[in-house]
TIBA-566252 format. One record per residue (C-alpha): residue number from 1; residue in one letter; x, y, z. Coordinates in steps of 0.1 Angstrom, whole numbers, padded with zeros to 4 digits. Layout:
# residues N
<guse NUM, "a", <X, Y, Z>>,
...
# end
This chain:
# residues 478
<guse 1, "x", <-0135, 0747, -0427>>,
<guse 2, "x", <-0098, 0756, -0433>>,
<guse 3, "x", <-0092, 0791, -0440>>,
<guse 4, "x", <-0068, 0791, -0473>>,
<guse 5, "x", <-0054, 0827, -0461>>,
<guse 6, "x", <-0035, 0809, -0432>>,
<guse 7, "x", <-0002, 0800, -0439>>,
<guse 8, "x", <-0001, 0772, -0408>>,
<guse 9, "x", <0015, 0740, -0419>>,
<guse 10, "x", <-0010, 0710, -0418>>,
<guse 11, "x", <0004, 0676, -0399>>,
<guse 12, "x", <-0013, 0645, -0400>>,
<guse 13, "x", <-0020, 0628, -0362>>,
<guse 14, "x", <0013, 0604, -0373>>,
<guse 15, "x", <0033, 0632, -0381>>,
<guse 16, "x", <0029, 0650, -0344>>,
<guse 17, "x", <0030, 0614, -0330>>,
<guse 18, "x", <0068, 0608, -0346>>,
<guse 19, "x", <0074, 0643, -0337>>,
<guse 20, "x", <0070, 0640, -0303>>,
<guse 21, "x", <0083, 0612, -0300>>,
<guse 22, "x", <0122, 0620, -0316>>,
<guse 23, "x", <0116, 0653, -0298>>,
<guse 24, "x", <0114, 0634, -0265>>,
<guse 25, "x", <0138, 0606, -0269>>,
<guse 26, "x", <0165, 0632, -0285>>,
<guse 27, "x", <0159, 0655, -0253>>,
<guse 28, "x", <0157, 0627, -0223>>,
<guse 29, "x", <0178, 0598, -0240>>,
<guse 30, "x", <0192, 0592, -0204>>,
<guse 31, "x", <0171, 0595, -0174>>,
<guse 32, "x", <0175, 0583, -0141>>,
<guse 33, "x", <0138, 0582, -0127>>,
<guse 34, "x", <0129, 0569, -0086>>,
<guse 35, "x", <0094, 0559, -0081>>,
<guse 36, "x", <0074, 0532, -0064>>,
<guse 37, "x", <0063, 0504, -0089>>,
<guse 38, "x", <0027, 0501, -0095>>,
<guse 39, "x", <0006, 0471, -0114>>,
<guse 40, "x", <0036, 0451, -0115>>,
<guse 41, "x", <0025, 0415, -0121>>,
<guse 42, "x", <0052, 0398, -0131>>,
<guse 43, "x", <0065, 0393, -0169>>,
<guse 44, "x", <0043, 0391, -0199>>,
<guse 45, "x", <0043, 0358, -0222>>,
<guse 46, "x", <0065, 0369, -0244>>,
<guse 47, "x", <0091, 0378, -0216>>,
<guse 48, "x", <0087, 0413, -0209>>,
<guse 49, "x", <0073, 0434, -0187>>,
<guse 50, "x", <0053, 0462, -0178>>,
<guse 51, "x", <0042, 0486, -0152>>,
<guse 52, "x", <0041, 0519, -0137>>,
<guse 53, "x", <0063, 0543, -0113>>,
<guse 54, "x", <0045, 0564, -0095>>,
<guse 55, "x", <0049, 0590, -0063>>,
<guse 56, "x", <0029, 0615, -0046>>,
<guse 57, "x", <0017, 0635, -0077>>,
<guse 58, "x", <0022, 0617, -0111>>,
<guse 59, "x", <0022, 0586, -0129>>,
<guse 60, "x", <0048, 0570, -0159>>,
<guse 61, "x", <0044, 0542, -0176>>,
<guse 62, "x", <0071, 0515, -0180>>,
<guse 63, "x", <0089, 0484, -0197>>,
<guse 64, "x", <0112, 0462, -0192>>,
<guse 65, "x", <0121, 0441, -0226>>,
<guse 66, "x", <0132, 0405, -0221>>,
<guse 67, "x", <0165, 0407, -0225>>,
<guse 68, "x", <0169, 0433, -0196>>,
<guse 69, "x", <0149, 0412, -0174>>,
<guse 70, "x", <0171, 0384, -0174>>,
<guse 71, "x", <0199, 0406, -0161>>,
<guse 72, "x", <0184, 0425, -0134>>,
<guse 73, "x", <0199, 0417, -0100>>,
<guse 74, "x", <0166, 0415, -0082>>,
<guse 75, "x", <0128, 0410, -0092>>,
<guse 76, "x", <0109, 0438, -0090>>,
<guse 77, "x", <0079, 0431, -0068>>,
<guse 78, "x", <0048, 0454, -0062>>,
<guse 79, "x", <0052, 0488, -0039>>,
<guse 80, "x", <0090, 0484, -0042>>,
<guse 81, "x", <0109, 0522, -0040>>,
<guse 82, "x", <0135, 0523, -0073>>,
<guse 83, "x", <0154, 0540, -0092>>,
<guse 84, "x", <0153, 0534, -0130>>,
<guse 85, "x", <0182, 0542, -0154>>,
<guse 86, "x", <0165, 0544, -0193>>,
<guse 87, "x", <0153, 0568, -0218>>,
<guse 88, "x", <0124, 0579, -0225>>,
<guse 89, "x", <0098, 0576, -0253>>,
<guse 90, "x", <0061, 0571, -0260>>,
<guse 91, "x", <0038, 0554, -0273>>,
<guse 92, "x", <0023, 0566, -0305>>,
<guse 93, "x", <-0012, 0545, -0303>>,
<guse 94, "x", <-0021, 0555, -0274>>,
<guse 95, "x", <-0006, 0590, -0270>>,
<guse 96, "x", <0016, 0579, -0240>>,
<guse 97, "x", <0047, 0585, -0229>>,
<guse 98, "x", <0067, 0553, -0213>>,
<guse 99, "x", <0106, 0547, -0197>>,
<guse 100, "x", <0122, 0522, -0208>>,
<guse 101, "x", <0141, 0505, -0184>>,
<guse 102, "x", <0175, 0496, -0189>>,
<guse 103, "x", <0189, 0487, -0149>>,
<guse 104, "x", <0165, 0491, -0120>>,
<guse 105, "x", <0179, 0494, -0087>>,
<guse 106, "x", <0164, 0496, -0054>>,
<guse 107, "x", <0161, 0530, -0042>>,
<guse 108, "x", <0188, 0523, -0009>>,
<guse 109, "x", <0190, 0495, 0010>>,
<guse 110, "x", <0162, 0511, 0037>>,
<guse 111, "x", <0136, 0502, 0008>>,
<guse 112, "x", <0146, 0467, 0005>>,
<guse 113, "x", <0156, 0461, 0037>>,
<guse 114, "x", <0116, 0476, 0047>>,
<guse 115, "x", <0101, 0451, 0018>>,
<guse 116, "x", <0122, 0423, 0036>>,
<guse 117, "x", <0108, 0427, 0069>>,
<guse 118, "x", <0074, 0431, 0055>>,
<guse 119, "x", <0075, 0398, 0038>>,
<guse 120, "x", <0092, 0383, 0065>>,
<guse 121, "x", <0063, 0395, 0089>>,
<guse 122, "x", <0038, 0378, 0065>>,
<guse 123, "x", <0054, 0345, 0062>>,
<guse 124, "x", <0066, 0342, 0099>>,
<guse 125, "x", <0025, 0348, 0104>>,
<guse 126, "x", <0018, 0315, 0083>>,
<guse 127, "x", <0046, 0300, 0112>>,
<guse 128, "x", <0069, 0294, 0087>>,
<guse 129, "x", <0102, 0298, 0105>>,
<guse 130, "x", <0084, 0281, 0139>>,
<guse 131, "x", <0114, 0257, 0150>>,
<guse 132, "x", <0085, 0227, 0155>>,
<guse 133, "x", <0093, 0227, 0120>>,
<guse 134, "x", <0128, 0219, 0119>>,
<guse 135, "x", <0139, 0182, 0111>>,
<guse 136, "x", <0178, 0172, 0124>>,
<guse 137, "x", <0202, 0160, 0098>>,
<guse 138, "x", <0212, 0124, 0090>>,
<guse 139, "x", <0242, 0116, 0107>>,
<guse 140, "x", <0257, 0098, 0077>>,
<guse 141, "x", <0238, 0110, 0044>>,
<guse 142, "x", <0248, 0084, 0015>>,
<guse 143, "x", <0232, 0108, -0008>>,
<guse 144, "x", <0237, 0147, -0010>>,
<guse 145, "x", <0219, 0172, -0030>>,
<guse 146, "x", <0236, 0206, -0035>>,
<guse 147, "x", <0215, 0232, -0052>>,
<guse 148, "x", <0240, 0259, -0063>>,
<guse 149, "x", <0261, 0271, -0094>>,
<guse 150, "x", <0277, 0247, -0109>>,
<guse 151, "x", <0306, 0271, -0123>>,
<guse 152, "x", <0315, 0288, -0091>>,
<guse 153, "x", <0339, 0284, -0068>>,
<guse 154, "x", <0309, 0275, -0041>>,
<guse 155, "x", <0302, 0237, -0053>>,
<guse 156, "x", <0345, 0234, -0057>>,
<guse 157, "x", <0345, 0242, -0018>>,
<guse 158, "x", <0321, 0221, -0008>>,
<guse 159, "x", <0334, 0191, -0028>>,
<guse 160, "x", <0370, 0193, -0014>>,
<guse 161, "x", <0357, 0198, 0023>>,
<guse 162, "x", <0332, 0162, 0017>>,
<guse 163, "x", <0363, 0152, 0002>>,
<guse 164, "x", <0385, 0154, 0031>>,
<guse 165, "x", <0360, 0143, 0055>>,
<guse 166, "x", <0338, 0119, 0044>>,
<guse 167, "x", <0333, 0109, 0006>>,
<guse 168, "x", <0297, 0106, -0003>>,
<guse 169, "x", <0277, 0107, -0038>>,
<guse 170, "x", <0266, 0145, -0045>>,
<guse 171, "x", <0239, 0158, -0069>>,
<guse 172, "x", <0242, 0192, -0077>>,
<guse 173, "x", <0210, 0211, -0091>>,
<guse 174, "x", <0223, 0242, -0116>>,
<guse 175, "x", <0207, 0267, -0105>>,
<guse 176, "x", <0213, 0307, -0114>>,
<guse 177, "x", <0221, 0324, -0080>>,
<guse 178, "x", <0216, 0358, -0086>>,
<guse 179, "x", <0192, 0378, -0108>>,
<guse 180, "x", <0155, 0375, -0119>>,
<guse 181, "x", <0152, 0339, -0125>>,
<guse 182, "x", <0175, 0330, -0091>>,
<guse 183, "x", <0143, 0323, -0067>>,
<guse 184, "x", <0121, 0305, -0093>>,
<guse 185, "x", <0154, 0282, -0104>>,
<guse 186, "x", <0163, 0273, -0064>>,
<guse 187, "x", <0129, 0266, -0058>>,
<guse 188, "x", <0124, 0244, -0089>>,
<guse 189, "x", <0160, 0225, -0075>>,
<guse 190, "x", <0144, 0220, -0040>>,
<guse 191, "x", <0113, 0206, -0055>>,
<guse 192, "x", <0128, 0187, -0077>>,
<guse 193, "x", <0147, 0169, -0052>>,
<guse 194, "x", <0122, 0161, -0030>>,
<guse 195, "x", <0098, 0149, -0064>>,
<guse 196, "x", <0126, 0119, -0070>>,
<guse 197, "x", <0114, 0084, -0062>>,
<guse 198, "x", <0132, 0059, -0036>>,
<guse 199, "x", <0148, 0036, -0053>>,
<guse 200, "x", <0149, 0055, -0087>>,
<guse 201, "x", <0178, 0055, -0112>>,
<guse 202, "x", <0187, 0092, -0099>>,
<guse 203, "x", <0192, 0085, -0062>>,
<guse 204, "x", <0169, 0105, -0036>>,
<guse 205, "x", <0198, 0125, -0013>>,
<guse 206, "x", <0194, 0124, 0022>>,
<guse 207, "x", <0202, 0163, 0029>>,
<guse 208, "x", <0201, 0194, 0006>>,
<guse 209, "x", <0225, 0222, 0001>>,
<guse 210, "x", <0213, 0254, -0011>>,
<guse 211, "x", <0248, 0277, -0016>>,
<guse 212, "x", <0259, 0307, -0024>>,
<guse 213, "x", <0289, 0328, -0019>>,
<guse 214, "x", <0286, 0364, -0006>>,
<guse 215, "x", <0275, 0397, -0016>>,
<guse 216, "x", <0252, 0427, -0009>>,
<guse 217, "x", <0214, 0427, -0001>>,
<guse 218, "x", <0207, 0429, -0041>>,
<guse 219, "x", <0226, 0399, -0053>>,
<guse 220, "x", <0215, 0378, -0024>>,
<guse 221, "x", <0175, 0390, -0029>>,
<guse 222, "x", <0169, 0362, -0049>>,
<guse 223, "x", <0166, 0338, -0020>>,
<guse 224, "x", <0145, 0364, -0004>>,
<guse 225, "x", <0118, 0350, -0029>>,
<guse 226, "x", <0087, 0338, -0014>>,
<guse 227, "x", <0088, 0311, -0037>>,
<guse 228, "x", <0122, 0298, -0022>>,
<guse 229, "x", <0110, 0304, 0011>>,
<guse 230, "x", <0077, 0282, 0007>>,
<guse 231, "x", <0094, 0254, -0013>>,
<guse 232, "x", <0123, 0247, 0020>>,
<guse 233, "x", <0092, 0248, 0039>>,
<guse 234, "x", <0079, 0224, 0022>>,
<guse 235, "x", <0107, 0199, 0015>>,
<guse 236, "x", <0102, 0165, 0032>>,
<guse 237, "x", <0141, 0164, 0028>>,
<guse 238, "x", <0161, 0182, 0055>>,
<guse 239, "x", <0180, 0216, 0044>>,
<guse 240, "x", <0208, 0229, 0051>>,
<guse 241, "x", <0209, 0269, 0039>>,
<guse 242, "x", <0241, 0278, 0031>>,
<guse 243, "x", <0242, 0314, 0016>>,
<guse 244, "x", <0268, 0344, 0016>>,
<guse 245, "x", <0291, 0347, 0049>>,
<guse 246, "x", <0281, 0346, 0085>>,
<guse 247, "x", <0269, 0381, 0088>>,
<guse 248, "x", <0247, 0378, 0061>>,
<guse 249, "x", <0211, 0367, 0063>>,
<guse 250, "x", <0180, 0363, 0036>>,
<guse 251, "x", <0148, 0345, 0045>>,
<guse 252, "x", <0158, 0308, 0034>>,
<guse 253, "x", <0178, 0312, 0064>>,
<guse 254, "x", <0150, 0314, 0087>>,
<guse 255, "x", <0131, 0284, 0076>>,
<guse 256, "x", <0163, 0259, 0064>>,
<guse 257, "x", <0163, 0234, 0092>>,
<guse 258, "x", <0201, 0239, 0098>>,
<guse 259, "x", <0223, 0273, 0089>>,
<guse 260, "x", <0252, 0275, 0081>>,
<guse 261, "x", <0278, 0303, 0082>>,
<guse 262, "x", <0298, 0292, 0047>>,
<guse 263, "x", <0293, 0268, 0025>>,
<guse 264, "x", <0322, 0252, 0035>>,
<guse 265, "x", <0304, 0251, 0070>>,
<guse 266, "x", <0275, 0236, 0052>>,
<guse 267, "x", <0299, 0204, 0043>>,
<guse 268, "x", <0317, 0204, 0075>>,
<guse 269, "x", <0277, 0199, 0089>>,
<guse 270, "x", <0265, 0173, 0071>>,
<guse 271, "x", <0286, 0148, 0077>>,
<guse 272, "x", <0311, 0136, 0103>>,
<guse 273, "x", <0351, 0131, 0097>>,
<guse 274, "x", <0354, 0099, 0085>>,
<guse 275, "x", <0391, 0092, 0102>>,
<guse 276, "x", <0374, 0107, 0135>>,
<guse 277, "x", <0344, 0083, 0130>>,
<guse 278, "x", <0368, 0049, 0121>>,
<guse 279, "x", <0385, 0059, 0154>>,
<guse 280, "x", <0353, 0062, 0172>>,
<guse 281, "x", <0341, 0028, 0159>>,
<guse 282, "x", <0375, 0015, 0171>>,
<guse 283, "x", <0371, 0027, 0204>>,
<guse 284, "x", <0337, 0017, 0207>>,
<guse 285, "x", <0345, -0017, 0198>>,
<guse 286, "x", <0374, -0020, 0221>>,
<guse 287, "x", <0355, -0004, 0248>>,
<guse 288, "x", <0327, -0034, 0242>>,
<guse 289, "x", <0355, -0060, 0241>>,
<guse 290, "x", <0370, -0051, 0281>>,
<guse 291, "x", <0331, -0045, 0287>>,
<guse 292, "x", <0322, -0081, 0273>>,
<guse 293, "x", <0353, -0096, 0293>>,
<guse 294, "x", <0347, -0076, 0327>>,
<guse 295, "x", <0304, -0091, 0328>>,
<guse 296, "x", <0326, -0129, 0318>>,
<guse 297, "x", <0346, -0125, 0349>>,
<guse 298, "x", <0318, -0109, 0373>>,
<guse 299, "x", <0293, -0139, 0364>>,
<guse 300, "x", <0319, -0166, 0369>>,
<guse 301, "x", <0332, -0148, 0399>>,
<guse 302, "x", <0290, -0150, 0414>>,
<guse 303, "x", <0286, -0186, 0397>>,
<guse 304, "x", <0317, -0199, 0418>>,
<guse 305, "x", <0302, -0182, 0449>>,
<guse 306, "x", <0267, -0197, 0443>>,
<guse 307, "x", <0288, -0231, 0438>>,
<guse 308, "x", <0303, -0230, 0472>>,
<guse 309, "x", <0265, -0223, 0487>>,
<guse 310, "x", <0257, -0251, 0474>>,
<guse 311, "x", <0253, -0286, 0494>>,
<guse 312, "x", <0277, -0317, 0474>>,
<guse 313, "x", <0260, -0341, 0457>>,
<guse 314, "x", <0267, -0368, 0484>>,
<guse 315, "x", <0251, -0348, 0510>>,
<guse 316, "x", <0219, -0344, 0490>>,
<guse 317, "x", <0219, -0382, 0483>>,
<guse 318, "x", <0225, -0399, 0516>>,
<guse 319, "x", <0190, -0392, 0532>>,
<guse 320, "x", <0170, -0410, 0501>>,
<guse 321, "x", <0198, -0433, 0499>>,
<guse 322, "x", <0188, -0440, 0536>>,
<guse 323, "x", <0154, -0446, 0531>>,
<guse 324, "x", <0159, -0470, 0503>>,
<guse 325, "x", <0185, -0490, 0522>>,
<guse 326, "x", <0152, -0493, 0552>>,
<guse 327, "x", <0127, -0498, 0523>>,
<guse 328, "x", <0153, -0531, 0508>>,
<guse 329, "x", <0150, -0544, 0541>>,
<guse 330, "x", <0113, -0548, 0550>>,
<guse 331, "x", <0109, -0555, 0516>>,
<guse 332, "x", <0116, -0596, 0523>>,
<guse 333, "x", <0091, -0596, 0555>>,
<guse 334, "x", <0063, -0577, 0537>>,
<guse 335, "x", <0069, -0603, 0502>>,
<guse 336, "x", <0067, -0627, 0529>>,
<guse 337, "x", <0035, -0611, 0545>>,
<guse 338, "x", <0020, -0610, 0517>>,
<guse 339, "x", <0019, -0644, 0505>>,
<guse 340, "x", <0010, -0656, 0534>>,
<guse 341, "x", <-0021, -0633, 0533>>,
<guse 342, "x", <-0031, -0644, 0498>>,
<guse 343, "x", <-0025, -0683, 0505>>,
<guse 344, "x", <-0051, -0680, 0536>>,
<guse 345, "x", <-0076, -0667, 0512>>,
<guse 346, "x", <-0072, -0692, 0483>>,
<guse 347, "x", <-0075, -0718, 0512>>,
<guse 348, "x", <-0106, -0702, 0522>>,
<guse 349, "x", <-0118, -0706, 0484>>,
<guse 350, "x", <-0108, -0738, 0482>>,
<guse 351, "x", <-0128, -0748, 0517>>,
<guse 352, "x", <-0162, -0739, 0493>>,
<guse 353, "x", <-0153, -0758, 0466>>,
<guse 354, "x", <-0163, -0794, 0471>>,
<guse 355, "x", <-0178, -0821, 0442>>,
<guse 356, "x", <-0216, -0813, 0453>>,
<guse 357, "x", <-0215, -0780, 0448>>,
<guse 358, "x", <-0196, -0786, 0416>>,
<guse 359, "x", <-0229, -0805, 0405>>,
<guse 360, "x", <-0252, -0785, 0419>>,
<guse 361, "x", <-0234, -0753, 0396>>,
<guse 362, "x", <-0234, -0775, 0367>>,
<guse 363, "x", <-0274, -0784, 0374>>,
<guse 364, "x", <-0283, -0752, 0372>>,
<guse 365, "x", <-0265, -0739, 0346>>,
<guse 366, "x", <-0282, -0767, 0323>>,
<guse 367, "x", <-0309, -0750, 0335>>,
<guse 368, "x", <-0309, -0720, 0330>>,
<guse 369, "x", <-0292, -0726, 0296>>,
<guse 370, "x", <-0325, -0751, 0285>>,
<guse 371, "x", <-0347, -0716, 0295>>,
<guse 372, "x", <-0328, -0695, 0269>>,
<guse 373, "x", <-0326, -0720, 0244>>,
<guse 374, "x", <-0366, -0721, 0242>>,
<guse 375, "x", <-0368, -0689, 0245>>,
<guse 376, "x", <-0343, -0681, 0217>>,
<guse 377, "x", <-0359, -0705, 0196>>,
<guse 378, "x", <-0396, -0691, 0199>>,
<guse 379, "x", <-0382, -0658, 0193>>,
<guse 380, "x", <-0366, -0670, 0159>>,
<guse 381, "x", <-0399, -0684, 0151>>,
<guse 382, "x", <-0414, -0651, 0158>>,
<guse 383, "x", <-0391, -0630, 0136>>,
<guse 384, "x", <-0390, -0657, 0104>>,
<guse 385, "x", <-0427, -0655, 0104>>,
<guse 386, "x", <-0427, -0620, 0105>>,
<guse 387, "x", <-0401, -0614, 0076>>,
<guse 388, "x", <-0421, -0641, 0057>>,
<guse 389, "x", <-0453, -0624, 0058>>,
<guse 390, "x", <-0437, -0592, 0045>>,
<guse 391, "x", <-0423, -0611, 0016>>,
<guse 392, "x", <-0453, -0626, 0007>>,
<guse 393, "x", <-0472, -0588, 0005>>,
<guse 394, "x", <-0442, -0576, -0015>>,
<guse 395, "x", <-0441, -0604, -0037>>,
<guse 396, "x", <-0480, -0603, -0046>>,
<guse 397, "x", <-0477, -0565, -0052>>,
<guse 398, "x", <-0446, -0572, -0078>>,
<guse 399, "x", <-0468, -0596, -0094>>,
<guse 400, "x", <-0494, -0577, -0099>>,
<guse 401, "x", <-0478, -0547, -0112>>,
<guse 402, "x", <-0451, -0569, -0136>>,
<guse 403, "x", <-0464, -0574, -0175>>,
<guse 404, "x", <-0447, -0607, -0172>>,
<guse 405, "x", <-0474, -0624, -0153>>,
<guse 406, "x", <-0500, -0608, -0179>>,
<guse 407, "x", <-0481, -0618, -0208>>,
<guse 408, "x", <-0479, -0655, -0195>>,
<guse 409, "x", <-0516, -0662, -0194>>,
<guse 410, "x", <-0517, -0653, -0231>>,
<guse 411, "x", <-0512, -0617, -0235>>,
<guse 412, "x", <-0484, -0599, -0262>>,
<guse 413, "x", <-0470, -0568, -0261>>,
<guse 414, "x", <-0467, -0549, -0292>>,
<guse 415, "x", <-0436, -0522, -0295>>,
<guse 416, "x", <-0422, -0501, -0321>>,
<guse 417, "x", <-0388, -0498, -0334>>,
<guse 418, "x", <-0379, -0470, -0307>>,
<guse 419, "x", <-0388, -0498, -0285>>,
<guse 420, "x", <-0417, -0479, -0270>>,
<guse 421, "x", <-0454, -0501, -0263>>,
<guse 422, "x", <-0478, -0493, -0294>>,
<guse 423, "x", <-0513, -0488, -0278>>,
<guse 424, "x", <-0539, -0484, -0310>>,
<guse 425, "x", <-0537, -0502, -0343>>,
<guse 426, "x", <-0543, -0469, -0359>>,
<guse 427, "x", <-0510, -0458, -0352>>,
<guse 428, "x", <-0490, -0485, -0371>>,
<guse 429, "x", <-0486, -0476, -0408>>,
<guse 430, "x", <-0477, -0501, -0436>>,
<guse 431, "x", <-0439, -0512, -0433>>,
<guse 432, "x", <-0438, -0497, -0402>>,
<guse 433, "x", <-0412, -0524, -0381>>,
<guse 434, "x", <-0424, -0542, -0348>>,
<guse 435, "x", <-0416, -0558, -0320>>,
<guse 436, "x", <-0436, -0586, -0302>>,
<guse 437, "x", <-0429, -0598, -0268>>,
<guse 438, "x", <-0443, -0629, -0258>>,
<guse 439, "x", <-0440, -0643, -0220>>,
<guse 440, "x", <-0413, -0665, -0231>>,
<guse 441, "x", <-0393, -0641, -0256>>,
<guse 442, "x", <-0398, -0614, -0288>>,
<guse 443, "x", <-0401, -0617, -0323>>,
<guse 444, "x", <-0395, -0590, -0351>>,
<guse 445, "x", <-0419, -0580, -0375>>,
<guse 446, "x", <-0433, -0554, -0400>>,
<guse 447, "x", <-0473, -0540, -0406>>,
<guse 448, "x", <-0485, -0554, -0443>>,
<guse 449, "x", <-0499, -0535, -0467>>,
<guse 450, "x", <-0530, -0544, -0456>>,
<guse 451, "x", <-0540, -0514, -0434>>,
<guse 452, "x", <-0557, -0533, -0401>>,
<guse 453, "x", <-0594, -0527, -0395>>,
<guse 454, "x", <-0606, -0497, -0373>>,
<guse 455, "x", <-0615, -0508, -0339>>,
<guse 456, "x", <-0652, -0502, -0325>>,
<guse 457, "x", <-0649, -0502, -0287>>,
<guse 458, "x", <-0686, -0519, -0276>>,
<guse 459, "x", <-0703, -0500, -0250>>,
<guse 460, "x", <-0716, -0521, -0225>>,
<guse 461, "x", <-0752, -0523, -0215>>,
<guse 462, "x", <-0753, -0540, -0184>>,
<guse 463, "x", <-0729, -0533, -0153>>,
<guse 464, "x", <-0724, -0566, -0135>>,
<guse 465, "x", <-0702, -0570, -0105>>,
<guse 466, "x", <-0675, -0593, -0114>>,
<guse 467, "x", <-0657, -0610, -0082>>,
<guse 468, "x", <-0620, -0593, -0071>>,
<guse 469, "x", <-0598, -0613, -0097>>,
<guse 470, "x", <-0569, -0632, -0077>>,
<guse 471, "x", <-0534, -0625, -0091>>,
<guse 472, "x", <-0537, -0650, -0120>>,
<guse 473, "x", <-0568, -0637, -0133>>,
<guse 474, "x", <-0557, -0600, -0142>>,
<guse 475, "x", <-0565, -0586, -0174>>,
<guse 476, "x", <-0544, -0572, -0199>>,
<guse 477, "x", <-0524, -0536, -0189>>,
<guse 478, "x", <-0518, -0524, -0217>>,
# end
C-alpha cells in the first residue's frame, strides 16, 4: 500500500522503459564495441539480422537492419573476432539493451586470416583442393563464360586481351564482387552456367572466368565463401579463378582448375593467339606437304629397286613357252595313237556282231517282252477288280443313306417354308405353306382349314423277324 506522506514520483514500467532508453542512446550514441559473434545464423526473412557479441565476461545483443547488410564488406560468420561501429539502445519489451550495428569490421587481419585457415583446413579435409580434381582447359573454347562485374574495368580487360588474341563469344554472369551478397551471387553465376543445356538458345561456354581486380583480405572475403568454394568444386565446366593480383590468394583459388595471376592472365590462358595459331597451321601444313613428297620419293625410289630384282617377262615365259612347243609336237603322234587304239577296239566289236546273234538278241527280247506283257496285263486285272469292288461298297452305302432312292419307290417328303422336313402332322397349322418333294421333283402347297386327324401309332403285338431288306426294299427315313 502506497504511503500518501511520500513525495516519490510514480512512473509507469513505459515511462522507465523510454527513460532508459533516451538516457542510453543520448549517452553512448557512438560506440565502437570488439567482441566475438555468437548465434549468428545468417539474416532474418525480412533481411536483417541478429546476434550476439560476446568475450570473456559479458554478453550484448545485436542487429544489423537490412540496409546495412547489404553494405558490409564481409559476411559475418559464427566465432568471428569484430569490431562494431553503432550506438546503443534497448529493447523496451524485453528489458534489453542491444548495438546497433552500423559497419562491422574484422577485429585485424590475424582474426580473418585465423578463420581462413580454419575453413580452409575443413574443406581441404573433404579433398577439395586435391589436384585429381583438376580438369585441363579446352584448347580452343568457342564459348566463354566470365563471372564478374559487369561495370568494372575487370570484364573491359579481359575483352580487349580475347580481342587481340583470339575472338570468341563471351557470356558474362553480373555478379556483385564484394560485400555480403558477393559469395551467394558467384556461386549462383557458376551454377548457373554449368545448369545451361547443349544445344540451348543461350550457348553452354566451354571455360569459366571468375574475376576480380585487387584489394585487401576484406573486399576479397567474399570468394572465401564456402558456398563459392563448393560450387567451383562442383562445376562440370573447367574454371579458371582469376581474382585480385598475383600475391593475393582466397580459397576459390585452391580448388579453380587453373589460376591465374590477373584477369588479364586469365584471357591470355584460355585461349591461344590466333596469328600464332594461323602460323602454326601453316607450318604444319607445309611441314606435311615436304613430309608427303619425301615418303613419294622413298617408295618409288624402293619400287624401282624391287623392279630391277625382278626377272623380265621373257625370262619368266620361255620355260612354259618350252614345254608347250614339246607338248604341240607329240600332240600329232598321240592324236595318231589314239585313233589307232579306238579303231582296234570298234573292230573287235564289230568281230561279235554277226546276223545270228542279231536274231538270237531279237528272240529273246520278244521274249522277255511276251513275259511282261502277261504279267502287266494280269496285274491290271488285279487292280480294276479291286477299285471295282470298292465302288460297288461305296455305292450301296450312298444308296442306302440317300432319300432319293426312298422317295422313288413311292415315298414324299414333306417340308416347310424354311425348307426344313416336317415330321408330325400336328405341327402344320391351317395356311401354314408346304413343300412336297416327290422322287422326280416338288410341288407347293398350303394345310386347309381342315385341321388333319391326330395320328394313333398301333403298338404291335407280335414281334416277327422280317428278312434283312435288300437296298430297294428300305422303308421310309423320315
Amino acid at each position: 500500500m502506497t504511503d500518501p506522506t511520500s513525495n516519490a514520483a510514480e512512473y509507469t514500467v513505459s515511462e522507465i522503459s523510454f527513460a532508459l532508453k533516451r538516457s542510453i542512446e543520448d549517452q553512448f550514441g557512438f560506440v565502437r564495441v570488439r567482441g566475438e559473434i555468437s548465434g549468428y545464423r545468417g539474416p532474418h526473412s525480412s533481411g536483417h539480422a541478429y546476434f550476439a557479441l560476446k568475450d570473456e565476461g559479458a554478453r550484448m545483443e545485436a542487429v544489423v537492419w537490412r540496409g546495412v547488410m547489404g553494405k558490409l564488406r564481409f559476411k559475418p560468420e559464427e566465432g568471428m573476432e569484430v569490431i562494431a561501429t553503432g550506438r546503443l539502445t534497448t529493447y523496451p519489451n524485453s528489458s534489453k539493451y542491444q548495438i546497433v550495428i552500423d559497419a562491422l569490421e574484422p577485429a585485424g587481419a590475424g582474426a580473418l586470416m585465423a578463420l581462413l585457415e580454419e575453413r580452409k583446413r575443413k574443406l581441404g579435409a573433404e579433398g577439395l583442393f586435391d589436384p585429381e580434381r583438376k580438369q585441363l582447359l579446352p584448347y580452343l573454347p568457342r564459348v566463354i563464360g566470365v563471372v564478374t562485374s559487369p561495370t568494372g574495368a575487370v570484364i573491359r580487360d579481359i575483352l580487349h586481351r580475347l580481342a587481340d588474341r583470339f575472338p570468341v563469344h563471351v557470356l558474362v554472369w553480373p555478379v556483385k564482387v564484394q560485400g555480403e551478397s558477393c559469395g551467394p551471387e558467384v556461386a549462383a553465376g557458376i551454377t548457373g552456367f554449368n545448369a545451361l543445356p547443349d544445344g540451348g538458345a543461350i550457348p553452354r561456354p566451354d571455360v569459366i572466368i571468375v574475376a576480380r581486380g585487387g584489394g585487401s583480405l576484406e573486399d576479397l572475403w567474399g570468394f572465401n565463401d564456402e558456398v563459392v568454394v563448393r560450387a567451383a568444386a562442383a562445376s562440370d565446366i573447367p574454371l579458371v579463378s582469376a581474382v585480385g593480383h598475383e600475391t593475393d590468394w582466397t580459397l576459390i583459388d585452391l580448388v579453380a582448375d587453373v589460376r591465374a595471376p590477373t584477369p588479364t592472365g586469365a584471357a591470355e590462358m584460355v585461349v591461344p593467339v590466333r596469328r600464332e595459331l594461323l602460323d602454326r597451321v601453316d607450318d604444319l601444313g607445309r611441314r606435311l606437304t615436304g613430309a608427303s613428297l619425301r615418303a613419294i620419293d622413298l617408295r618409288r625410289t624402293r619400287l624401282i629397286a624391287a623392279a630391277r630384282a625382278l626377272p623380265r617377262a621373257s625370262d619368266i615365259l620361255a620355260l612354259p613357252r618350252q614345254r608347250f612347243d614339246t607338248a604341240a609336237n607329240a600332240l600329232p603322234k598321240a592324236l595318231t595313237a589314239n585313233t589307232t587304239l579306238h579303231a582296234r577296239r570298234f573292230e573287235r566289236v564289230t568281230a561279235r556282231l554277226t546276223p545270228a546273234s542279231l536274231l538270237r538278241t531279237q528272240a529273246q527280247l520278244a521274249e522277255r517282252l511276251s513275259v511282261l506283257s502277261a504279267r502287266g496285263g494280269r496285274a491290271i486285272g488285279e487292280l480294276i477288280a479291286r477299285r471295282r469292288g470298292r465302288l460297288d461298297q461305296v455305292t450301296s452305302v450312298f444308296d442306302a443313306v440317300n432319300h432319293m432312292a426312298t422317295l422313288r419307290r413311292g415315298y414324299a417328303l414333306v417340308r416347310d417354308d424354311e425348307g426344313k422336313p416336317v415330321f408330325r402332322a400336328s405341327g402344320l397349322l391351317s395356311g401354314t405353306p408346304i413343300e412336297i418333294e416327290f422322287s422326280d421333283g416338288r410341288v407347293r402347297g398350303r394345310i386347309g382349314d381342315e385341321p388333319p386327324p391326330p395320328v394313333t401309332e398301333a403298338k404291335p403285338t407280335q414281334r416277327r423277324q422280317k428278312a434283312k431288306p435288300g437296298p430297294e426294299d428300305q422303308g421310309n427315313l423320315f
